[in-house]
mmCIF file as Biopython writes it, N, C-alpha, C and O atoms, coordinates in Angstrom:
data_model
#
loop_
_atom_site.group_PDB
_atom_site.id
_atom_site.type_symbol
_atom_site.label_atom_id
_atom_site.label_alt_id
_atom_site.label_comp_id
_atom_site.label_asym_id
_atom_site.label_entity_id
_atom_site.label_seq_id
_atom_site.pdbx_PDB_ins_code
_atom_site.Cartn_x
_atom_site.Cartn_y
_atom_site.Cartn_z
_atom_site.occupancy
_atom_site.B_iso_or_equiv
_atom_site.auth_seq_id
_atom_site.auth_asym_id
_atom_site.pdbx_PDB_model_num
ATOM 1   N N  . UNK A ? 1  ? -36.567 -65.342 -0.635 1.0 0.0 1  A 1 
ATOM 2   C CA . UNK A ? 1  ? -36.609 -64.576 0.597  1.0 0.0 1  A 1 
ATOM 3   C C  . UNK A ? 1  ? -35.203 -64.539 1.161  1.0 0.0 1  A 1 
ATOM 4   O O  . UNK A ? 1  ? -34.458 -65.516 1.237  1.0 0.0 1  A 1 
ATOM 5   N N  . UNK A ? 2  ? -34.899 -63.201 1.580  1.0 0.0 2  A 1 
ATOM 6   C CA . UNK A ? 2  ? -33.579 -63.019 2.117  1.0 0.0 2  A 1 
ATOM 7   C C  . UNK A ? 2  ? -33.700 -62.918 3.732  1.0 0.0 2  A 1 
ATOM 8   O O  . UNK A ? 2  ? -34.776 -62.577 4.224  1.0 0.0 2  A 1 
ATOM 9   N N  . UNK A ? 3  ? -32.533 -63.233 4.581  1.0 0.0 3  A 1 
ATOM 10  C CA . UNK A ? 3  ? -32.592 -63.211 5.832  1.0 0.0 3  A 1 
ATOM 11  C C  . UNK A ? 3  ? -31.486 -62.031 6.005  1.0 0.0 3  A 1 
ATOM 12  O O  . UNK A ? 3  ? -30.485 -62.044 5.289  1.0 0.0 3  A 1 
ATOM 13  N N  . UNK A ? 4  ? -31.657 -61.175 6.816  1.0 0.0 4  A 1 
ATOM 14  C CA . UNK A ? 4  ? -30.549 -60.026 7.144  1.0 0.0 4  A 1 
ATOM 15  C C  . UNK A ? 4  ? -30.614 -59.993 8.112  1.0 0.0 4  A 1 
ATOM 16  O O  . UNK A ? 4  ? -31.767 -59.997 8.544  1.0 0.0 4  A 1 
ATOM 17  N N  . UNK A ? 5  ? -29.611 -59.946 9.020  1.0 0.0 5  A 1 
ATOM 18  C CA . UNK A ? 5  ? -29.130 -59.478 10.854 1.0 0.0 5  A 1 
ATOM 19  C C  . UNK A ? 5  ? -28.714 -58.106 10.504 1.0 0.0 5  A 1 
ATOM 20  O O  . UNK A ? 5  ? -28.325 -57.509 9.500  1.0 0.0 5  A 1 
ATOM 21  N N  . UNK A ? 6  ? -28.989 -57.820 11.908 1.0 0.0 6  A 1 
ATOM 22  C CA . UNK A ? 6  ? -29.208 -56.436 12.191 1.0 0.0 6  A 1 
ATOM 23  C C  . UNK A ? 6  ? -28.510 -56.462 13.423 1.0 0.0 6  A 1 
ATOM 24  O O  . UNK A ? 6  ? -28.956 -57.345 14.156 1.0 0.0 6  A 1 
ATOM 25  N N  . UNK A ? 7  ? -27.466 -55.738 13.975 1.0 0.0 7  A 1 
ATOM 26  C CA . UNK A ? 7  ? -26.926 -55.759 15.760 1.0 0.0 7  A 1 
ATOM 27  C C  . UNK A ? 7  ? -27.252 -54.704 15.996 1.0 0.0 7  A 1 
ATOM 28  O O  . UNK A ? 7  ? -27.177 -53.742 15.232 1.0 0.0 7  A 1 
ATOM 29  N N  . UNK A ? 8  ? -27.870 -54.722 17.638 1.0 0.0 8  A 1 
ATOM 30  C CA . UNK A ? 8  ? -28.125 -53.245 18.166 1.0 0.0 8  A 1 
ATOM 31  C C  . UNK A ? 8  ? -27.347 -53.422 19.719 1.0 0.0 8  A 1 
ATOM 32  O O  . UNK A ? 8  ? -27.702 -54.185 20.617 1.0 0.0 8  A 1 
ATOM 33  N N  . UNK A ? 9  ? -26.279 -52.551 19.728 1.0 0.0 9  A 1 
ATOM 34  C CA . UNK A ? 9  ? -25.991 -52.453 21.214 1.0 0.0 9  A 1 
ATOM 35  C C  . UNK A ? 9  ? -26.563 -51.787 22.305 1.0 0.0 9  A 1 
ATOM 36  O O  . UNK A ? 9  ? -26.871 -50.607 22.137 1.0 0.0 9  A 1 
ATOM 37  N N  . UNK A ? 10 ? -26.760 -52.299 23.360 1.0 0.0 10 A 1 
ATOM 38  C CA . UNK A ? 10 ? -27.729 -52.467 24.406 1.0 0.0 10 A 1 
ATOM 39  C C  . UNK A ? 10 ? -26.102 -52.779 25.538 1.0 0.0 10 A 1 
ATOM 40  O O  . UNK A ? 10 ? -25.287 -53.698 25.615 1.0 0.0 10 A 1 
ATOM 41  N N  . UNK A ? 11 ? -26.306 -51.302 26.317 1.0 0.0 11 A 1 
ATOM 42  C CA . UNK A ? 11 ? -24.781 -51.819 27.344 1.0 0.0 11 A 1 
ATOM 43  C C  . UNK A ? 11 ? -23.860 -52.622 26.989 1.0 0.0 11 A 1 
ATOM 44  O O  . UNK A ? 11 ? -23.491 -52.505 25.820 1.0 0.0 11 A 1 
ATOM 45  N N  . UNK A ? 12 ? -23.302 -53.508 27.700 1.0 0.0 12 A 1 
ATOM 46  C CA . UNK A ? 12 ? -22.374 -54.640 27.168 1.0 0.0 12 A 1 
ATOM 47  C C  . UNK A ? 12 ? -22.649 -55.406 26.532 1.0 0.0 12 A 1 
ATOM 48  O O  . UNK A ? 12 ? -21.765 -55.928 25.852 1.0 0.0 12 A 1 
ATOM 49  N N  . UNK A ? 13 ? -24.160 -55.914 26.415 1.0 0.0 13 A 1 
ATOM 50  C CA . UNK A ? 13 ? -24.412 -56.649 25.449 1.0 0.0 13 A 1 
ATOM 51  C C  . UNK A ? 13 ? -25.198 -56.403 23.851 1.0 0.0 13 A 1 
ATOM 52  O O  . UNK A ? 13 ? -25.908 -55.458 23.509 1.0 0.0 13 A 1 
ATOM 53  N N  . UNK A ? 14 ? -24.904 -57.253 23.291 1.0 0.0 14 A 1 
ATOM 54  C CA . UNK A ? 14 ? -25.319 -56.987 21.644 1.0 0.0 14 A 1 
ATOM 55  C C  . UNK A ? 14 ? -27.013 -57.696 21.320 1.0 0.0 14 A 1 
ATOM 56  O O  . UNK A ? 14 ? -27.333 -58.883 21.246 1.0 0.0 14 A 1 
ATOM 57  N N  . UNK A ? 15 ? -27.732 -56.653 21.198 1.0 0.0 15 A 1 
ATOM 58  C CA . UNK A ? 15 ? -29.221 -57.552 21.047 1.0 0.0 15 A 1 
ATOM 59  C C  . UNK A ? 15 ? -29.055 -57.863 19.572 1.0 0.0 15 A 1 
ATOM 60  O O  . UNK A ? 15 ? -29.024 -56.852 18.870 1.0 0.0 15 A 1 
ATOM 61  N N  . UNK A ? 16 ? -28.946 -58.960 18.967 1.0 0.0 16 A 1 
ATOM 62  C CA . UNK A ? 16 ? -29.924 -59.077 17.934 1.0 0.0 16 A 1 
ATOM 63  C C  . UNK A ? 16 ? -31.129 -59.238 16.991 1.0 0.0 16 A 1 
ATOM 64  O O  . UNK A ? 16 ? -31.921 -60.148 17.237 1.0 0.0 16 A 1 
ATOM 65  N N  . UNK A ? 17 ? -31.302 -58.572 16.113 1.0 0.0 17 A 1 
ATOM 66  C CA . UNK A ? 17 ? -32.632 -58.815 15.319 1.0 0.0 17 A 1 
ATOM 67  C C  . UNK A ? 17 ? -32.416 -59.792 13.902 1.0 0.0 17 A 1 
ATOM 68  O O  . UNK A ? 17 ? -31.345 -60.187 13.440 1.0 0.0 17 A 1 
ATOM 69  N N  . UNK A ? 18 ? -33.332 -59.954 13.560 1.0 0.0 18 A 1 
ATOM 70  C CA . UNK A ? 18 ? -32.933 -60.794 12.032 1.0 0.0 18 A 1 
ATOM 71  C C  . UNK A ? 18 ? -34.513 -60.413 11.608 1.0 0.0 18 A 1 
ATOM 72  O O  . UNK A ? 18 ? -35.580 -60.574 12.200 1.0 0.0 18 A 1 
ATOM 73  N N  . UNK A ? 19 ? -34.212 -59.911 10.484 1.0 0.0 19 A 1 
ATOM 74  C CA . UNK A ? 19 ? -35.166 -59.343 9.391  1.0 0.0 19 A 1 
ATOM 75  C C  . UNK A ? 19 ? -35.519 -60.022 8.505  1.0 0.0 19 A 1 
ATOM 76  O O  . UNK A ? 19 ? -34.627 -60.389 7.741  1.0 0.0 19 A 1 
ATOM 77  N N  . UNK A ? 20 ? -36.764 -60.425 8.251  1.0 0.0 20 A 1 
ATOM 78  C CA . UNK A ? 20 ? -36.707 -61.344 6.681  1.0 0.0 20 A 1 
ATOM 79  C C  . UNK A ? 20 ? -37.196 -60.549 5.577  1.0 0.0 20 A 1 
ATOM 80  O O  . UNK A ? 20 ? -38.194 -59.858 5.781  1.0 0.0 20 A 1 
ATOM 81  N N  . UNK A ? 21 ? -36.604 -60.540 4.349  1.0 0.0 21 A 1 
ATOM 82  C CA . UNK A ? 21 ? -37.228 -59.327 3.536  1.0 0.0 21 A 1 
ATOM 83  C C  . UNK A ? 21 ? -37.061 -60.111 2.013  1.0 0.0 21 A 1 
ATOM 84  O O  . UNK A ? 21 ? -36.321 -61.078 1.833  1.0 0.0 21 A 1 
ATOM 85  N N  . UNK A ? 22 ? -38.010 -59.404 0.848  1.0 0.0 22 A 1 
ATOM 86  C CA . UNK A ? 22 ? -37.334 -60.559 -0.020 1.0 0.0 22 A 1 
ATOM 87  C C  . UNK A ? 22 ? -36.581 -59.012 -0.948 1.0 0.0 22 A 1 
ATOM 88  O O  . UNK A ? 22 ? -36.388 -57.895 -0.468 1.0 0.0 22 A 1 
ATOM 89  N N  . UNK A ? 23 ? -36.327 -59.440 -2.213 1.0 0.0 23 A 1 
ATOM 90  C CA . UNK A ? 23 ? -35.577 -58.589 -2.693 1.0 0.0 23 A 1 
ATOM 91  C C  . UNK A ? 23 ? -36.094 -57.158 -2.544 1.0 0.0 23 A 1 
ATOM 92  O O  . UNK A ? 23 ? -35.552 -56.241 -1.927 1.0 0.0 23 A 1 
ATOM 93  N N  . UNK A ? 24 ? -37.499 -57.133 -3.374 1.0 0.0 24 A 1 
ATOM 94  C CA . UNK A ? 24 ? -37.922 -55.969 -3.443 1.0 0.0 24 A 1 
ATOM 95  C C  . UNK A ? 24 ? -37.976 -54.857 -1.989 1.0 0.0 24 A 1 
ATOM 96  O O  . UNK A ? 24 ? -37.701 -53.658 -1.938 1.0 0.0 24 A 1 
ATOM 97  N N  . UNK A ? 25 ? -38.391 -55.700 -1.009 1.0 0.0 25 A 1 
ATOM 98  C CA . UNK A ? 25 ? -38.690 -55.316 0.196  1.0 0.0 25 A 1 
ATOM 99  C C  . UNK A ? 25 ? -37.278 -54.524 1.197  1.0 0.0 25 A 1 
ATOM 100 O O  . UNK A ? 25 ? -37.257 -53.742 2.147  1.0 0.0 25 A 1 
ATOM 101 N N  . UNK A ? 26 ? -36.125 -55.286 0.302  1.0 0.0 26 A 1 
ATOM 102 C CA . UNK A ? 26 ? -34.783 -55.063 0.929  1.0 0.0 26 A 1 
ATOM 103 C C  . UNK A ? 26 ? -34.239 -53.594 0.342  1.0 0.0 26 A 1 
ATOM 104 O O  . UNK A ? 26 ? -33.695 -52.622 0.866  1.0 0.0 26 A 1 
ATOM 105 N N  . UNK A ? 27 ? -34.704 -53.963 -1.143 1.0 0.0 27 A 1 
ATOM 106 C CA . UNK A ? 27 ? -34.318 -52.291 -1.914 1.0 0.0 27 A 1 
ATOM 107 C C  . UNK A ? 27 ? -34.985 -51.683 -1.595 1.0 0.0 27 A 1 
ATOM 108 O O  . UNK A ? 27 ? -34.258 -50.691 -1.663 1.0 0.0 27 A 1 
ATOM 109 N N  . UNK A ? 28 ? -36.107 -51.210 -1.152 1.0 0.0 28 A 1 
ATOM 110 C CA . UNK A ? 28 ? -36.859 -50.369 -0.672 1.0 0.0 28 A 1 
ATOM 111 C C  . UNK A ? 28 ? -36.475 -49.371 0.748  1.0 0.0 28 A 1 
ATOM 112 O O  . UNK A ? 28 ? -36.635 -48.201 1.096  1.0 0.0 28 A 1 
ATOM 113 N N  . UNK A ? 29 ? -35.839 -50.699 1.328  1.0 0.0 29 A 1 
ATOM 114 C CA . UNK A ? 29 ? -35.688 -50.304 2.806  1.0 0.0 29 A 1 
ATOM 115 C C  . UNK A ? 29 ? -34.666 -49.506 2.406  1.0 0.0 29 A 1 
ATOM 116 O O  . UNK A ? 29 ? -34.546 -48.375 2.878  1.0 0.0 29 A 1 
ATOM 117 N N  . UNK A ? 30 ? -33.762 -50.028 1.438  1.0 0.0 30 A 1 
ATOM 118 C CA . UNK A ? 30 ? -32.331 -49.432 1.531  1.0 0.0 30 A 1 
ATOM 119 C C  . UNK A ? 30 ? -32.618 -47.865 0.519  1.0 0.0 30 A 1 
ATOM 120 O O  . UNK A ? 30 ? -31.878 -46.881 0.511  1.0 0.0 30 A 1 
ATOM 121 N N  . UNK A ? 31 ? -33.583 -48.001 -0.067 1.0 0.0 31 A 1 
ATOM 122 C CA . UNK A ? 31 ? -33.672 -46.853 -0.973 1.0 0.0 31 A 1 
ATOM 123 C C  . UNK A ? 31 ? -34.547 -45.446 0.345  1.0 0.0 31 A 1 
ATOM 124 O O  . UNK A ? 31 ? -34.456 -44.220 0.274  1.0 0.0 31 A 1 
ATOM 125 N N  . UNK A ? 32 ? -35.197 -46.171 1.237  1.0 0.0 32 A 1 
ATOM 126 C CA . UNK A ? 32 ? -35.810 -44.988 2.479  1.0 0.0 32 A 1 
ATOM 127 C C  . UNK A ? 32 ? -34.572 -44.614 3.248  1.0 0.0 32 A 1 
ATOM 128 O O  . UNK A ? 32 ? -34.332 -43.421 3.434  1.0 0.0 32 A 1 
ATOM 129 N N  . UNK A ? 33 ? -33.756 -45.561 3.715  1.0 0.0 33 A 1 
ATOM 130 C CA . UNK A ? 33 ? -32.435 -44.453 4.351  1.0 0.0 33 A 1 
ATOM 131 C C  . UNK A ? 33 ? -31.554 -43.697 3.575  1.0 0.0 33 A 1 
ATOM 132 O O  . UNK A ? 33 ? -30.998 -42.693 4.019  1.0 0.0 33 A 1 
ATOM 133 N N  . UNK A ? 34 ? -31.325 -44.310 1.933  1.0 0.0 34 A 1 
ATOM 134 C CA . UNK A ? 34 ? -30.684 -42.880 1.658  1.0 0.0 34 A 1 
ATOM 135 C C  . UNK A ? 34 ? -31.355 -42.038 1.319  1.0 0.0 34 A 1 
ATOM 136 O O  . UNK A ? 34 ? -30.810 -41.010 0.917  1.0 0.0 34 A 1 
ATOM 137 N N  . UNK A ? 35 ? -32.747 -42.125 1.341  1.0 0.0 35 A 1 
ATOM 138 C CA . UNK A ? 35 ? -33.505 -40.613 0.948  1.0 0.0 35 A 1 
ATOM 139 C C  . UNK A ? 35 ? -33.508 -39.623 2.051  1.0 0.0 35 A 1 
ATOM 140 O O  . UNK A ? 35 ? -33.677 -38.404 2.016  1.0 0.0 35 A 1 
ATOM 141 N N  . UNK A ? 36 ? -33.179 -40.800 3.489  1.0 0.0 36 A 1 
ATOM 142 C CA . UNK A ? 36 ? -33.639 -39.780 4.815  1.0 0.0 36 A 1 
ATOM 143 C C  . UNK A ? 36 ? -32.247 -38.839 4.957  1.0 0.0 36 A 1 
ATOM 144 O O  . UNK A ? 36 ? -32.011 -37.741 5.461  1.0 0.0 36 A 1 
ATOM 145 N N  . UNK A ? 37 ? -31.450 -39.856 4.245  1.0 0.0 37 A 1 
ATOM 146 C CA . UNK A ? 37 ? -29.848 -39.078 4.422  1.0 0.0 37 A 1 
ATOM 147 C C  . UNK A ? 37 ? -29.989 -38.009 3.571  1.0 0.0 37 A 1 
ATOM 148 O O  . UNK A ? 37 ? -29.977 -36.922 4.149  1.0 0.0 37 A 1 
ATOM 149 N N  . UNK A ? 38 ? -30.094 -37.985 2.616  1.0 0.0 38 A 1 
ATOM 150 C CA . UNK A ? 38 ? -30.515 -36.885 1.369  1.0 0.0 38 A 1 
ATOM 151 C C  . UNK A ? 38 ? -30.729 -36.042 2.085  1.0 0.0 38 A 1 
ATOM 152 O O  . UNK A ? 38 ? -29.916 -35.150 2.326  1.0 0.0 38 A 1 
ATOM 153 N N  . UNK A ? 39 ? -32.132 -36.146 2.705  1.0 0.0 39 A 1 
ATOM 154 C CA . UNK A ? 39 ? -33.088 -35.313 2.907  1.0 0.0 39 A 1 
ATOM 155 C C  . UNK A ? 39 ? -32.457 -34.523 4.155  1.0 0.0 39 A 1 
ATOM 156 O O  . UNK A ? 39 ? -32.343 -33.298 4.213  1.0 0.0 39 A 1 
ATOM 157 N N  . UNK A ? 40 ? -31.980 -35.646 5.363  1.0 0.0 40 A 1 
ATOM 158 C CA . UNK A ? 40 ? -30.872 -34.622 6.311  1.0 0.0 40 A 1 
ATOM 159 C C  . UNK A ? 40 ? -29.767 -33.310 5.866  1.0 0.0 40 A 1 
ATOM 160 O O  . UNK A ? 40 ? -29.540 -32.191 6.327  1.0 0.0 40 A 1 
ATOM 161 N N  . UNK A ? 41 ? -29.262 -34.087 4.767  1.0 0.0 41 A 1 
ATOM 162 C CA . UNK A ? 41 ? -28.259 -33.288 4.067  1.0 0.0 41 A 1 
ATOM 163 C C  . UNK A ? 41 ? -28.526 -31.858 3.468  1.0 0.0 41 A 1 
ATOM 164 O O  . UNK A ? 41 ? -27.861 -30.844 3.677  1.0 0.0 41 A 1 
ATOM 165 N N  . UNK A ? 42 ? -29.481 -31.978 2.793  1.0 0.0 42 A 1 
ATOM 166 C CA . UNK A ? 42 ? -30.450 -30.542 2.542  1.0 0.0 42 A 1 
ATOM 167 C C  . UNK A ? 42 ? -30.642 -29.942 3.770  1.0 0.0 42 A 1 
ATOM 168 O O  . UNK A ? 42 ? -30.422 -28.732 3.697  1.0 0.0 42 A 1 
ATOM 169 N N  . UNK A ? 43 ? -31.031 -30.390 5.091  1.0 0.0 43 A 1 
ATOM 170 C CA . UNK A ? 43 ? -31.235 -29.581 5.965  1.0 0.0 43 A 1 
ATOM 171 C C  . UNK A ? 43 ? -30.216 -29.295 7.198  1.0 0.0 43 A 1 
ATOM 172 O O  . UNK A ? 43 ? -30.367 -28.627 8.221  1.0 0.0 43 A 1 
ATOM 173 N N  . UNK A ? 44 ? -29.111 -30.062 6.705  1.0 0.0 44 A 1 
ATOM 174 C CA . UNK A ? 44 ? -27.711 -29.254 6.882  1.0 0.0 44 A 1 
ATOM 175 C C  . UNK A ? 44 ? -27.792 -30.011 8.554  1.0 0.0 44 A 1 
ATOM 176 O O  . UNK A ? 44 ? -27.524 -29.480 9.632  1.0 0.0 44 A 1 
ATOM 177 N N  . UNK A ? 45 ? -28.107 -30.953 8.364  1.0 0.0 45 A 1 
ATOM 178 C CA . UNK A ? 45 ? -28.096 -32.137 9.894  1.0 0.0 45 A 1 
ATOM 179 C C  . UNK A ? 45 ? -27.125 -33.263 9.725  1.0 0.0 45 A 1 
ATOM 180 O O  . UNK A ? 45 ? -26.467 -33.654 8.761  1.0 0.0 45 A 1 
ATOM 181 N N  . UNK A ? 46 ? -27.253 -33.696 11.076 1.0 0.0 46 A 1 
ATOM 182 C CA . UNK A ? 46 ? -25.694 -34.814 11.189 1.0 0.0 46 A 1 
ATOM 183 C C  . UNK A ? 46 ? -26.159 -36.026 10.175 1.0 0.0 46 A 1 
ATOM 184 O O  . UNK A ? 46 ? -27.354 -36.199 10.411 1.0 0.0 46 A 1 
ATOM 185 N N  . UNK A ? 47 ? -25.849 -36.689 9.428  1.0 0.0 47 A 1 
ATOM 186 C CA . UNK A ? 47 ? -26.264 -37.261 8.886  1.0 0.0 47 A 1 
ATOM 187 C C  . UNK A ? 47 ? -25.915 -38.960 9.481  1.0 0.0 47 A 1 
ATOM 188 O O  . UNK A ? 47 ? -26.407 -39.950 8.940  1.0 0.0 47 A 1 
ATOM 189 N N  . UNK A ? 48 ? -25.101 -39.014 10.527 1.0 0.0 48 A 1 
ATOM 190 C CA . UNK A ? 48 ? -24.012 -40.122 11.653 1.0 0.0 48 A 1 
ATOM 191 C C  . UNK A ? 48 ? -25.105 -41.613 11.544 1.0 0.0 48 A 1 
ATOM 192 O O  . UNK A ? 48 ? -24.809 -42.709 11.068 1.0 0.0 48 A 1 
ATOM 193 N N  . UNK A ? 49 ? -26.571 -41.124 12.234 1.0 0.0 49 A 1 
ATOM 194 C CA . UNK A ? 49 ? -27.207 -42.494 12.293 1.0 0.0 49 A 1 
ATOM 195 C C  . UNK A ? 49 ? -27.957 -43.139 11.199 1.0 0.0 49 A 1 
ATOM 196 O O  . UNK A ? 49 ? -28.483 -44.241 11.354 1.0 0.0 49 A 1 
ATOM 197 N N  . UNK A ? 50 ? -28.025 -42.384 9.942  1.0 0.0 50 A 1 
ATOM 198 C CA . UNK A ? 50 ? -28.061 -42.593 8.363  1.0 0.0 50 A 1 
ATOM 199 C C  . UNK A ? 50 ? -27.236 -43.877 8.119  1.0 0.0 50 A 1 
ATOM 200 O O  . UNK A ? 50 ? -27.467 -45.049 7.819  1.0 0.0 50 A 1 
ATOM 201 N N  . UNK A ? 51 ? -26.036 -43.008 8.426  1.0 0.0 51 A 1 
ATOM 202 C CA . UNK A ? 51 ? -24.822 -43.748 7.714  1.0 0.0 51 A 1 
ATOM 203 C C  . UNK A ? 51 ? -24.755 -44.942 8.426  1.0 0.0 51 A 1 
ATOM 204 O O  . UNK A ? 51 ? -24.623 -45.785 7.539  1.0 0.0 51 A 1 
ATOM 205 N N  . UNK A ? 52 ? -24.767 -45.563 9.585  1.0 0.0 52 A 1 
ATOM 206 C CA . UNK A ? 52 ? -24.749 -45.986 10.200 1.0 0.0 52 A 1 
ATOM 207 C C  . UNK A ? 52 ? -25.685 -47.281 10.160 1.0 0.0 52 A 1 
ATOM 208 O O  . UNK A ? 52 ? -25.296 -48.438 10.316 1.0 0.0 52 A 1 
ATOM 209 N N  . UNK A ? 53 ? -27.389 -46.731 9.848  1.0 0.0 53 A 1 
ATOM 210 C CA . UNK A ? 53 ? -27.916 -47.979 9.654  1.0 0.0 53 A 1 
ATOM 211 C C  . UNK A ? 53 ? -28.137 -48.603 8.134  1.0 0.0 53 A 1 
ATOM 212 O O  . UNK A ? 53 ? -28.768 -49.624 7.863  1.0 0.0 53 A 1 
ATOM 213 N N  . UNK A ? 54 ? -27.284 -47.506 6.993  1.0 0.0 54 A 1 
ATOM 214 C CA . UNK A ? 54 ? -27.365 -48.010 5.526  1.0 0.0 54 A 1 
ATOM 215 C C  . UNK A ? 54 ? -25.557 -48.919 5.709  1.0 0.0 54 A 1 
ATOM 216 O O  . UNK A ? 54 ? -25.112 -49.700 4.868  1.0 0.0 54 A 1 
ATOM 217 N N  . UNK A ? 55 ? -24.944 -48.573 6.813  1.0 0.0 55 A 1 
ATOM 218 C CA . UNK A ? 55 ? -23.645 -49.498 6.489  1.0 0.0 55 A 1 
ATOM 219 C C  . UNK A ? 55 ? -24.075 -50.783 6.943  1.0 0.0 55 A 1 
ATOM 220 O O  . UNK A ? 55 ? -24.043 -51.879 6.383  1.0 0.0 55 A 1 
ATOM 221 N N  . UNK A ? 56 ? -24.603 -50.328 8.401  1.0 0.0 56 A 1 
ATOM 222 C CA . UNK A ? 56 ? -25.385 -52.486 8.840  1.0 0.0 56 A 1 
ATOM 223 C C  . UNK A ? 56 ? -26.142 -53.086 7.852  1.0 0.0 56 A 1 
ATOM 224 O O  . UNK A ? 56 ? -26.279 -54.299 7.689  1.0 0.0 56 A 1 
ATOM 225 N N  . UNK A ? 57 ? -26.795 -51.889 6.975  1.0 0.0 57 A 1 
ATOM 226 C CA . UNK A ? 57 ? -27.548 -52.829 5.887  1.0 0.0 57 A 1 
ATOM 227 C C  . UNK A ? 57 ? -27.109 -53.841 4.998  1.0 0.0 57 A 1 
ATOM 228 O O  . UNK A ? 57 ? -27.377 -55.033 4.845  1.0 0.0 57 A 1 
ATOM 229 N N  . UNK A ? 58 ? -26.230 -52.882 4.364  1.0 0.0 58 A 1 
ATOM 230 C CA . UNK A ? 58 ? -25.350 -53.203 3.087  1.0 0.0 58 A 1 
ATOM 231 C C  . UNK A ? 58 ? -24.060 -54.156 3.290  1.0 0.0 58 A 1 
ATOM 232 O O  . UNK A ? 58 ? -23.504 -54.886 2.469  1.0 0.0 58 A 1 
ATOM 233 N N  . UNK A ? 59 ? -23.699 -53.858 4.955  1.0 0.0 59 A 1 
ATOM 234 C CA . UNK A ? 59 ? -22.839 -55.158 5.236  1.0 0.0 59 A 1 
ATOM 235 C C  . UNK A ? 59 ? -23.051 -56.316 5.799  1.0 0.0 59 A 1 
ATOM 236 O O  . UNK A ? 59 ? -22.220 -57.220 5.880  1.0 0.0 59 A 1 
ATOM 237 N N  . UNK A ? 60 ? -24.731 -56.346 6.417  1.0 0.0 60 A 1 
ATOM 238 C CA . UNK A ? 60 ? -25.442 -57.522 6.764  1.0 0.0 60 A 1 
ATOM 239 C C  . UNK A ? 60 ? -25.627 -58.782 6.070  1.0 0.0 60 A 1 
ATOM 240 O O  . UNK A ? 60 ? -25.883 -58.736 4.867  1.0 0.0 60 A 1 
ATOM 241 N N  . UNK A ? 61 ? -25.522 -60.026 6.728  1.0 0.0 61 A 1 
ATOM 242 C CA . UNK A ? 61 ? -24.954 -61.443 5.886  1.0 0.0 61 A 1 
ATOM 243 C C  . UNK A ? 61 ? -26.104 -61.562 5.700  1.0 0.0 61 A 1 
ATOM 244 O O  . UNK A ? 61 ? -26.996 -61.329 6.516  1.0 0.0 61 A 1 
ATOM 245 N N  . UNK A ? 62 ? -26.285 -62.168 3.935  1.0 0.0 62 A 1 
ATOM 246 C CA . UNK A ? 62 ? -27.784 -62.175 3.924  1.0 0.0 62 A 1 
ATOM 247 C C  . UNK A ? 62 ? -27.423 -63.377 3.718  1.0 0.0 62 A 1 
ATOM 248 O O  . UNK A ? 62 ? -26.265 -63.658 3.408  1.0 0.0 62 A 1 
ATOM 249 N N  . UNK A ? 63 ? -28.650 -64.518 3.906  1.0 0.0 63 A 1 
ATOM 250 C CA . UNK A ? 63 ? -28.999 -65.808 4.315  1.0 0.0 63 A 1 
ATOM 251 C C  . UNK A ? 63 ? -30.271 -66.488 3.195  1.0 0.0 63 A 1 
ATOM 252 O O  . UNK A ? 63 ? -31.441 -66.553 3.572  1.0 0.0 63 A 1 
ATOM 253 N N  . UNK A ? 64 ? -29.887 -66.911 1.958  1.0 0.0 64 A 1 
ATOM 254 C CA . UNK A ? 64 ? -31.098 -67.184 1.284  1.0 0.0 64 A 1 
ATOM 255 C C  . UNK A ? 64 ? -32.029 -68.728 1.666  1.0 0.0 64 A 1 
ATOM 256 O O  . UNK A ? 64 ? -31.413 -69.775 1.867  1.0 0.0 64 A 1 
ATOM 257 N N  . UNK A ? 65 ? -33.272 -68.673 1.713  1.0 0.0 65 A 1 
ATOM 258 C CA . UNK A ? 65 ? -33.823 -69.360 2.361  1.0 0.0 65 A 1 
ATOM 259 C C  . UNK A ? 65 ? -35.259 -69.419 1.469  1.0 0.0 65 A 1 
ATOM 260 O O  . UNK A ? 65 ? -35.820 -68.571 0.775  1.0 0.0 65 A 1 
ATOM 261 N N  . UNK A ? 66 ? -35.567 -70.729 1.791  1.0 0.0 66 A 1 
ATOM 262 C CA . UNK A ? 66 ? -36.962 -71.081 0.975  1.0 0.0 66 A 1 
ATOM 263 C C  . UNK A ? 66 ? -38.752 -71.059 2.277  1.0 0.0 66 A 1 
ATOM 264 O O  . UNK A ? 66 ? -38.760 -71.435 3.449  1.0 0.0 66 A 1 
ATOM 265 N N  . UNK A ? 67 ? -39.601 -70.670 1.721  1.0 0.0 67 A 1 
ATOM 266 C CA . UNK A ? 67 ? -40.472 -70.992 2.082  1.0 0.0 67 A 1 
ATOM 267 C C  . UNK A ? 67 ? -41.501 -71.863 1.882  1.0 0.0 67 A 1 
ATOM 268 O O  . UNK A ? 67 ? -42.114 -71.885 0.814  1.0 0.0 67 A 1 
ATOM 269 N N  . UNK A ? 68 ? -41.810 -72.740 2.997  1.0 0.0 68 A 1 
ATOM 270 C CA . UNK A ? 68 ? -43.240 -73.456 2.534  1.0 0.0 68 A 1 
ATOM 271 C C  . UNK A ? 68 ? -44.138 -73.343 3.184  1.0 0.0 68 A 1 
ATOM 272 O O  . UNK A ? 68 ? -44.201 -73.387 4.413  1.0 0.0 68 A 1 
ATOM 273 N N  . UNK A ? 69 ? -45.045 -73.164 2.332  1.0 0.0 69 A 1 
ATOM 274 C CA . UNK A ? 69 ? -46.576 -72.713 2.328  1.0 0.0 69 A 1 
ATOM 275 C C  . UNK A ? 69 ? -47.722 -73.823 3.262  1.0 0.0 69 A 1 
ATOM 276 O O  . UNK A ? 69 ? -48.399 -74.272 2.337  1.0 0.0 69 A 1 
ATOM 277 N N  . UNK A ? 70 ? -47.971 -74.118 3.852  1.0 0.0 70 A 1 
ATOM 278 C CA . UNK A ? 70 ? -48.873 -75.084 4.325  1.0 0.0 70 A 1 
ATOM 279 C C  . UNK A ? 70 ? -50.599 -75.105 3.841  1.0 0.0 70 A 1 
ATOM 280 O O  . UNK A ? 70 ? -51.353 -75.972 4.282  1.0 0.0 70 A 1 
#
């Protein structure tokens, strides 16, 4: 299981999220924003908040971590 942060600015301050995803779950996510970008691109739209949340993706510190089951 991977841990990924996510920053969202909120006025002066920075909210954070932290996502837990494991591999598959992470390529997936990352494979739905560039399809949405794709898919903007065909329809000749800004493509700005695409890019934007596949760069936080791809530059987000991932954090490997174990789980236990109880």
């Amino acid at each position: 299981m991977e841990k990924v942060k996510v920053k969202e600015e909120i006025g002066m301050r920075k909210k954070k999220y932290h996502i837990y995803l494991d591999e598959g779950e992470y390529r997936q996510v990352i494979e739905s924003v560039i399809d949405l970008r794709n898919h903007l691109i065909e329809q000749e739209k800004y493509t700005d908040l695409a890019d934007e949340v596949l760069d936080k993706l791809l530059n987000a510190k991932i954090k490997k971590m174990k789980i236990k089951y109880v």
